[in-house]
TITIVEX-709277 format. One line per field, with one value per residue (C-alpha): residue number from 1; y, x, z. Coordinates in steps of 0.25 Angstrom, whole numbers, plus 2048, in hexadecimal, padded with zeros to 3 digits. Layout:
N
pos = NUM / ...
y = Y / ...
x = X / ...
z = Z / ...
***
This chain:
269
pos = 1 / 2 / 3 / 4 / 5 / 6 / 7 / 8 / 9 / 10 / 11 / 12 / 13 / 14 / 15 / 16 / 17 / 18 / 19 / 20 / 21 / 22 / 23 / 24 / 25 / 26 / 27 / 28 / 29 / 30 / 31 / 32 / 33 / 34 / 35 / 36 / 37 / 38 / 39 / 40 / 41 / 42 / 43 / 44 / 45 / 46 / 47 / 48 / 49 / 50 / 51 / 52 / 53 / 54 / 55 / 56 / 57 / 58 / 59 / 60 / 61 / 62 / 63 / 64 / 65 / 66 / 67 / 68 / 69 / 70 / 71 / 72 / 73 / 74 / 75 / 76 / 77 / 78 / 79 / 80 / 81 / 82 / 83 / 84 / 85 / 86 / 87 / 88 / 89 / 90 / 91 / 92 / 93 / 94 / 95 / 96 / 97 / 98 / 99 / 100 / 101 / 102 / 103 / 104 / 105 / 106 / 107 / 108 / 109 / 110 / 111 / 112 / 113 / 114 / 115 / 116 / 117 / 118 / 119 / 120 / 121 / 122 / 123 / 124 / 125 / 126 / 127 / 128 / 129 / 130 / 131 / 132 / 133 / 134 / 135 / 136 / 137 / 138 / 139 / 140 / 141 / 142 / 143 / 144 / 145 / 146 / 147 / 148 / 149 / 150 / 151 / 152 / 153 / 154 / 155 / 156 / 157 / 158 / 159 / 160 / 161 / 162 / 163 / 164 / 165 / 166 / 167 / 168 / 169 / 170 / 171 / 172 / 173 / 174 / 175 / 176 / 177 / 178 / 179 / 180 / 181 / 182 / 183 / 184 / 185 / 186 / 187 / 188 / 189 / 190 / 191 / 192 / 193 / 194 / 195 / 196 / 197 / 198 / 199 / 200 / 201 / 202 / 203 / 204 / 205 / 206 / 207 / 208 / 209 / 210 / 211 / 212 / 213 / 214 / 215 / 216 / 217 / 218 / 219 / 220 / 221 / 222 / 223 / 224 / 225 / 226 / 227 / 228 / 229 / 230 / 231 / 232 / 233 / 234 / 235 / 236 / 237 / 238 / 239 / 240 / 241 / 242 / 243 / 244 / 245 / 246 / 247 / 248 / 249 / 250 / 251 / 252 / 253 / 254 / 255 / 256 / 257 / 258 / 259 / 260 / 261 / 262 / 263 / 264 / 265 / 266 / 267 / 268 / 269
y = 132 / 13C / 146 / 141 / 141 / 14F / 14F / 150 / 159 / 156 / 160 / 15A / 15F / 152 / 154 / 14D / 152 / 161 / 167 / 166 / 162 / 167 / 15D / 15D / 14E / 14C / 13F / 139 / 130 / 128 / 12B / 11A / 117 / 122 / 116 / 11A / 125 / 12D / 136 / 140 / 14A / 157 / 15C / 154 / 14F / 13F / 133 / 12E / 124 / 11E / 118 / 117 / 10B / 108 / 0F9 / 0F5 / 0EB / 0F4 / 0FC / 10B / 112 / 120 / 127 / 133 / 13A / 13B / 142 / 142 / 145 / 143 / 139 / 141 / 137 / 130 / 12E / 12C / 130 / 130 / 13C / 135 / 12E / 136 / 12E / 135 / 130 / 130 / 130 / 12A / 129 / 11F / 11F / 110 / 11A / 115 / 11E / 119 / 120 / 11C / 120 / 124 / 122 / 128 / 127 / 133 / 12F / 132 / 127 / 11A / 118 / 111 / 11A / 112 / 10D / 11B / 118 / 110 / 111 / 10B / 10A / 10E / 10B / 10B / 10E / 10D / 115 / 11B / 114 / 11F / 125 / 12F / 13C / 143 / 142 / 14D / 14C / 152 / 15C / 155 / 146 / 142 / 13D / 13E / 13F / 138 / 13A / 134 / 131 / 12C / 133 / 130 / 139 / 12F / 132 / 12C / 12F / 12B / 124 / 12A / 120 / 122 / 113 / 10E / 11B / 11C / 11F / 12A / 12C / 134 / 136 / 140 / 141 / 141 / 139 / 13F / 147 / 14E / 154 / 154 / 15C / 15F / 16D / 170 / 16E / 15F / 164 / 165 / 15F / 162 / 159 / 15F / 155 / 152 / 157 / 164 / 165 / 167 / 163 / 165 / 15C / 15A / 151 / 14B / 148 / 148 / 14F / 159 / 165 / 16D / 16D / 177 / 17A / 182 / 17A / 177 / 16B / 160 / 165 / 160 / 167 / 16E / 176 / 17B / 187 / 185 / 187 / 190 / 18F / 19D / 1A6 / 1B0 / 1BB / 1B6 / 1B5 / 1C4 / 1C8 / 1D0 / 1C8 / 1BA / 1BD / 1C3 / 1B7 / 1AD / 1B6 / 1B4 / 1A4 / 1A4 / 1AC / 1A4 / 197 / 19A / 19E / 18F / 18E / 182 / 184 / 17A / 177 / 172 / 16C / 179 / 181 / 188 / 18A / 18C / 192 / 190 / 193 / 187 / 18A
x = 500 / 4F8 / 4FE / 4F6 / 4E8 / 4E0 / 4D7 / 4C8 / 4C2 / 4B2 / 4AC / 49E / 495 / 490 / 484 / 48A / 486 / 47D / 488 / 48B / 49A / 4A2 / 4AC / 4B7 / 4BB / 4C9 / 4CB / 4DB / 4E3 / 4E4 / 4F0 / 4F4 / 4F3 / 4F0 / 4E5 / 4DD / 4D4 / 4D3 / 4C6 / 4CA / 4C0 / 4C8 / 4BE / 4C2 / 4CF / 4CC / 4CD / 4BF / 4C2 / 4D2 / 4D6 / 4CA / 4CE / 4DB / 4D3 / 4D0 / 4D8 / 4DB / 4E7 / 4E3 / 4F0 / 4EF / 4E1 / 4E4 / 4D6 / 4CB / 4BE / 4B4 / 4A6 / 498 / 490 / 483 / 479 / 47D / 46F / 46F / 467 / 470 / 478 / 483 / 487 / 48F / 494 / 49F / 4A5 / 4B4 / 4B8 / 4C6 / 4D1 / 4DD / 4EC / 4E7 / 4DC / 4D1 / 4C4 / 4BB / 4B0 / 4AF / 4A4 / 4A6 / 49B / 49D / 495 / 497 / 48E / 495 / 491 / 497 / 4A2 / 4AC / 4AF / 4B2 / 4A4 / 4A0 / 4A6 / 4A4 / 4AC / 4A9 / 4AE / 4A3 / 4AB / 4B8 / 4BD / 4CA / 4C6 / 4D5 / 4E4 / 4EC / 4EB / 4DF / 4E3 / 4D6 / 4C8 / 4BC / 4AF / 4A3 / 49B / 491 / 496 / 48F / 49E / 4AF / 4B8 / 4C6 / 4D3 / 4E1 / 4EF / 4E9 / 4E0 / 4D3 / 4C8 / 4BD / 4AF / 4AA / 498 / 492 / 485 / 47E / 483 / 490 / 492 / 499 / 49C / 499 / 4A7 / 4AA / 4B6 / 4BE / 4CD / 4D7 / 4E3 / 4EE / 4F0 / 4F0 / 4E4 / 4E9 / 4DA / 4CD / 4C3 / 4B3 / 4AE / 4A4 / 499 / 49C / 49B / 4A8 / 4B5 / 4C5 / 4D0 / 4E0 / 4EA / 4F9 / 4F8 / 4F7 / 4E8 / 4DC / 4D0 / 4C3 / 4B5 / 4A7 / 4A4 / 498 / 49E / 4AD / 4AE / 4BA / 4B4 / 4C3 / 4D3 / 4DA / 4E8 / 4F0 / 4FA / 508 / 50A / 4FF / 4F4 / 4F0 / 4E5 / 4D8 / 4CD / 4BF / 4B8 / 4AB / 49E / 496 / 487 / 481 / 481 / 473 / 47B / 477 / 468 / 469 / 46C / 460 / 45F / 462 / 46D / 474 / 471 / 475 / 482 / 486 / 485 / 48E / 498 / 496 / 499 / 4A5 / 4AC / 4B0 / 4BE / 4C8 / 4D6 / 4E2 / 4EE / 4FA / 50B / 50C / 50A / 500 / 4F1 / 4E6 / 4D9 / 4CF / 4C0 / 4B7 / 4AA
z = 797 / 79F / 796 / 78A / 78C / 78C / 79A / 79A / 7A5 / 7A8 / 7B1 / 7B8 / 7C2 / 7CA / 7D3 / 7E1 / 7EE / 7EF / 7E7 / 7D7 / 7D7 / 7CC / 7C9 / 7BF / 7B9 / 7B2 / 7AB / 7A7 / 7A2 / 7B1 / 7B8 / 7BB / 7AB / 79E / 799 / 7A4 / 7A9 / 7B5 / 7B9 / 7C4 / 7CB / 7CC / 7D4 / 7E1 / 7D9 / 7DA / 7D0 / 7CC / 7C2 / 7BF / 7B4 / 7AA / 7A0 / 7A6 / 7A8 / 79A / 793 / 786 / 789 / 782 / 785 / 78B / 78C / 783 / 785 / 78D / 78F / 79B / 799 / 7A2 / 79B / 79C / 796 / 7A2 / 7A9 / 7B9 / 7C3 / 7CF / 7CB / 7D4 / 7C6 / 7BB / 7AF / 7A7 / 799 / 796 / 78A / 788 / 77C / 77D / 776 / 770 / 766 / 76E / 775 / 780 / 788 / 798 / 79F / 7AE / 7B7 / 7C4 / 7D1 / 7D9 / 7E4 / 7F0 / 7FA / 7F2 / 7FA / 7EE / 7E3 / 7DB / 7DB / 7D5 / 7C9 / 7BC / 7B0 / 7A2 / 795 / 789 / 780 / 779 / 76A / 764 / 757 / 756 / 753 / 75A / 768 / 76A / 76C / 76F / 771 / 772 / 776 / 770 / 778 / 777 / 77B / 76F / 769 / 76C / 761 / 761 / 75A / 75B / 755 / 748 / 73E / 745 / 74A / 752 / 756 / 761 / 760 / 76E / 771 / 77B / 786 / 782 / 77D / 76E / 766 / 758 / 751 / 747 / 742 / 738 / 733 / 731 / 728 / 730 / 73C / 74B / 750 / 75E / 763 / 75E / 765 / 763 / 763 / 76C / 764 / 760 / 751 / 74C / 750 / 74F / 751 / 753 / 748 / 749 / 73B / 73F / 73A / 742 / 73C / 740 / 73D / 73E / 74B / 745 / 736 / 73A / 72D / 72D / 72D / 72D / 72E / 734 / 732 / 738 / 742 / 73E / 749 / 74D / 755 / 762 / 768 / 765 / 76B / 766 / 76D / 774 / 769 / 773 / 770 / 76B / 777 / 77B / 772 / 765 / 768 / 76A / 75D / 753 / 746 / 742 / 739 / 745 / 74C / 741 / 73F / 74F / 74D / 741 / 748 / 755 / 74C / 744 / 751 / 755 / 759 / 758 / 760 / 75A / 761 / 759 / 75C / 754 / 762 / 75B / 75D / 753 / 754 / 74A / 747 / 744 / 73E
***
């Protein structure tokens, strides 16, 4: 079942000791059940957290998807305490958000006791397995897709508690990634029925389908939207200036990955 899931590196810098430690967090579909999940540290290879969710009653199948992400609106003084969000997508079409609190004080001697997991919440806004989620760069919102036609929008509240729900529908059945540029604008999602579309993230209005792939496409990547760099302030007139930016804003590239074997690389304004 490992075999399914995409991985979701976290890298954190935690303030224990004199020195800043850089420590690299992986999270799993847990090794004893799929359902579950584990949270390793790579950095000093241990287990923090088994089996996430393996305890509640509702059996969700595989986890298919997973991201980790610091909850930075946590507020504690004791910079012992981190708190960290994982968002999680099942084979049963359901999404939940754990949060992880984690004490990294040395000096409690059961590790155990560091640890506090909770569910926030849990919506089952899909009738076919998720296949992949994304999170916005922002954390202001995820997005979800699955085996069925649906595109889900899950808006956060700044604690992270019930999500307001968005939602959208595609023609055809079967939507194998969805991914969030990295401006949170605009979002494009990778179908079995060889298109890949591409949306407004606030709207969910299609903004575009591309068509090229011969087979079902399966992956997608956007390139990073750098913010202007010291270059464009040096130029002598406005309109120099003005050209620059359009330039910089038509080069935004989207990569798809089809069954075809073939890639496609494409300019999104």
């Amino acid at each position: 079942g490992m075999n399914f899931g995409k991985y979701s590196i976290l890298i954190r810098i935690s303030y224990v000791e004199i020195n800043d430690k850089h420590e690299l967090f992986i999270t799993v579909p847990s090794a004893k059940d799929s359902s579950g999940i584990d949270i390793w540290n790579l950095t000093n290879q241990k287990l923090i957290v088994s089996s996430i969710g393996l305890d509640q009653n509702r059996k969700t199948g595989y986890c298919m998807a997973i991201k980790i992400f610091p909850n930075n609106n946590f507020q504690n003084f004791q910079s012992v305490t981190k708190n960290y969000l994982i968002l999680a997508a099942y084979e049963d079409g359901s999404v939940n958000l754990w949060s992880i609190t984690i004490n990294t004080n040395d000096s409690v001697s059961n590790e155990k006791d560091n640890i506090v997991v909770e569910k926030l919440w849990d919506r089952k806004e899909h009738g076919e397995s998720v296949l992949s989620i994304d999170l916005s760069p922002d954390k202001q919102f995820a997005m979800s897709t699955s085996g069925d036609n649906k595109i889900v929008k899950y808006n956060f509240d700044e604690r992270f508690r019930e999500p307001l729900i968005q939602s959208t529908t595609v023609k055809c059945a079967g939507i194998a990634e969805v991914k969030i540029r990295s401006d949170g604008k605009i979002f494009a999602t990778a179908g079995w029925d060889t298109k890949i579309r591409v949306f407004s993230s606030k709207s969910l209005k299609p903004l575009a389908i591309l068509s090229y792939h011969r087979e079902s496409v399966y992956a997608l990547a956007f390139s990073c939207i750098l913010p202007l760099d010291e270059q464009d302030h040096d130029k002598s007139t406005e309109e120099e200036k003005d050209l620059g930016n359009e330039e910089r804003t038509e080069k935004h590239y989207l990569v798809g990955g089809g069954k075809d074997q073939r890639i496609s690389l494409w300019e999104i304004y």
